[in-house]
N, C-alpha and C positions, 0 to 999 in steps of 0.2 A: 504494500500500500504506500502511495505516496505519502511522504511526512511528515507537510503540511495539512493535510488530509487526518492524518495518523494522530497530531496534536489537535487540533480542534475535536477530533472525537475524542481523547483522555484525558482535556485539561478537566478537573475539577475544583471548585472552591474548597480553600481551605482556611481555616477557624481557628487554629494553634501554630503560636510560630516563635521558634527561637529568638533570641535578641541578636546575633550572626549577621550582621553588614552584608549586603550583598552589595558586589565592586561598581565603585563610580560607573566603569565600561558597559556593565548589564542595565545600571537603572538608566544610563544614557541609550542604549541600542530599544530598551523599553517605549521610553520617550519619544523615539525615533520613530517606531512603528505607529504609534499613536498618530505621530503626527503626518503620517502617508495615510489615514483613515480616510475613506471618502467626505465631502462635504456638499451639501444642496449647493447647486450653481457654482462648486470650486471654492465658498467663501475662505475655506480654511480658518472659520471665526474660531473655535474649540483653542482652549488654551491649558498649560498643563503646567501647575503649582507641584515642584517636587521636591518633597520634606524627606529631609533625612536626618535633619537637626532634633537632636530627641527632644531639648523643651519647646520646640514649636510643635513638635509630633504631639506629645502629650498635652500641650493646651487644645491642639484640633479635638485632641481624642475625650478630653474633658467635654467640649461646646458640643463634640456629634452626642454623648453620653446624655447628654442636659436634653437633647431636643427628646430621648424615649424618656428621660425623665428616672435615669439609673447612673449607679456608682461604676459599674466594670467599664472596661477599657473594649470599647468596640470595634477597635483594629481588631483584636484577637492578640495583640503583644508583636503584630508586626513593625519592623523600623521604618518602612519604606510606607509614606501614605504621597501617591499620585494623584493630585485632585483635579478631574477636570472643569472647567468654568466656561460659559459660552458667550462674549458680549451678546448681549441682546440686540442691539442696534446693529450689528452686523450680519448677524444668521438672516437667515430664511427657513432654517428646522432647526434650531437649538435644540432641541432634547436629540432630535434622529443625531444629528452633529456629532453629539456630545458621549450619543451612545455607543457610536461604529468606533469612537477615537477609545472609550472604555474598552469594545470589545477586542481590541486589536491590541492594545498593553496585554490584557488578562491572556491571550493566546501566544503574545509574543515571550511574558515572563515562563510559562510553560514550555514553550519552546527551549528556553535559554536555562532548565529545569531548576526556576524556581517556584515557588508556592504564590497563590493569590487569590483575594477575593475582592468581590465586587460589594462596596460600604455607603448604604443608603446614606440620606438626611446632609448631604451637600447642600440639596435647595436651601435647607429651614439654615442652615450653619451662619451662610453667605449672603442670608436675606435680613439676618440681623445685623444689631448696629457693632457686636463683638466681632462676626466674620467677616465685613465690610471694613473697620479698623483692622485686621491681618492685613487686608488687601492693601489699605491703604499704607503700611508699616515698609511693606515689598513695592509700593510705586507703581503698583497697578491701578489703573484710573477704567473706569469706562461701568454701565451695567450688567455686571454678569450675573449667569443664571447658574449655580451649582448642581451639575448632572449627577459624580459618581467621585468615590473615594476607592483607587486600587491600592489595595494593599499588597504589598510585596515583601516576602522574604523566604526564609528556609522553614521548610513545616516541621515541625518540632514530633509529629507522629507522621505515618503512613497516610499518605492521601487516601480520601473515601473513596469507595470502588462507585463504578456508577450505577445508577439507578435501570432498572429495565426501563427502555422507552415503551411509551403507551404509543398502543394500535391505534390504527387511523388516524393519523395525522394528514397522511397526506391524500390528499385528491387529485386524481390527473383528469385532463381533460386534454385529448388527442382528435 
C-alpha cells in the first residue's frame, strides 16, 4: 500500500504524552505541511501559533481548561500545542481553511511518527479578551477565528488500535 495512503488510515488521536521535545526540524516540516493545506480561492488566510514555550503552553492549557470549566491539562501533557487561527477578513471558508491546514499537521506529525491530537475550544480561547491579549503579546493584529489546537509529541502508551469503521458510508452513484 502506498504510504501516504498507509498513514492516513493508522494515524490515530492520542490522549497521553510524555514531556520529550520533539526537534525544532519535525514541528517545522509539521508546520510546513499545514501550510500546503488547500485554501477557498488560494486565500492561504489559516495561520499557525506554534508553542513550545512550556509557560505559554501551560497558560493556553489553563484558558482551553476554563472554557469546559475543569482543572486537568487538556493537551493531555503534550509540549507541542499548534494552534490554528483564521483572519476572518480574509477567508472565504475559515473553518473549511482552518480544518484541511489541522488535518494535514495531524497526518503529517504521524507521518514523521509522532503522536497527536486534534484540541477543541480555540474559538471560545481566542474570542476572549485573555486569548486576544496572547495574540496581541506575539504582534498578531487582524480578527481571527480559532479553528483547532494540534497537539504534538511522543505518546507516553501504545497508540489506540482503530475502531471498526461502520457500514454504509459510502454511496456510489455511477
Amino acid at each position: 500500500m502506498n504510504q501516504t495512503i498507509q498513514d492516513l488510515m493508522t494515524r490515530r488521536s492520542v490522549r497521553a504524552y510524555t514531556d520529550r521535545m520533539p526537534s525544532k526540524q519535525d514541528i517545522e516540516t509539521i508546520c510546513q505541511a499545514g501550510l500546503y493545506a488547500a485554501t477557498g480561492m488560494g486565500t492561504q488566510s489559516p495561520i499557525i501559533l506554534a508553542v513550545t514555550n512550556k509557560a505559554m503552553r501551560d497558560r493556553m492549557s489553563k484558558l482551553n481548561a476554563r472554557v469546559m470549566n475543569v482543572e486537568s491539562d487538556p493537551f493531555y501533557g503534550a509540549p507541542v500545542v499548534l494552534v490554528v487561527l483564521v483572519d476572518k477578513a480574509a477567508a472565504l471558508t475559515p473553518v473549511e481553511d482552518g480544518s484541511l491546514m489541522m488535518g494535514n499537521m495531524l497526518n503529517a506529525a504521524h507521518a514523521l511518527g509522532l503522536a497527536s491530537c486534534w484540541i477543541n475550544r480555540a474559538r471560545e480561547v481566542f474570542a476572549n479578551d485573555e486569548g486576544q491579549a496572547i495574540l496581541k503579546e506575539l504582534g498578531i493584529e487582524g480578527d481571527y477565528l480559532g479553528i483547532g489546537n494540534c497537539v504534538v509529541g511522543y505518546a507516553a502508551a501504545p497508540e489506540p488500535a482503530a475502531r471498526e469503521r461502520k457500514a454504509n458510508r459510502v454511496y456510489w452513484v455511477e
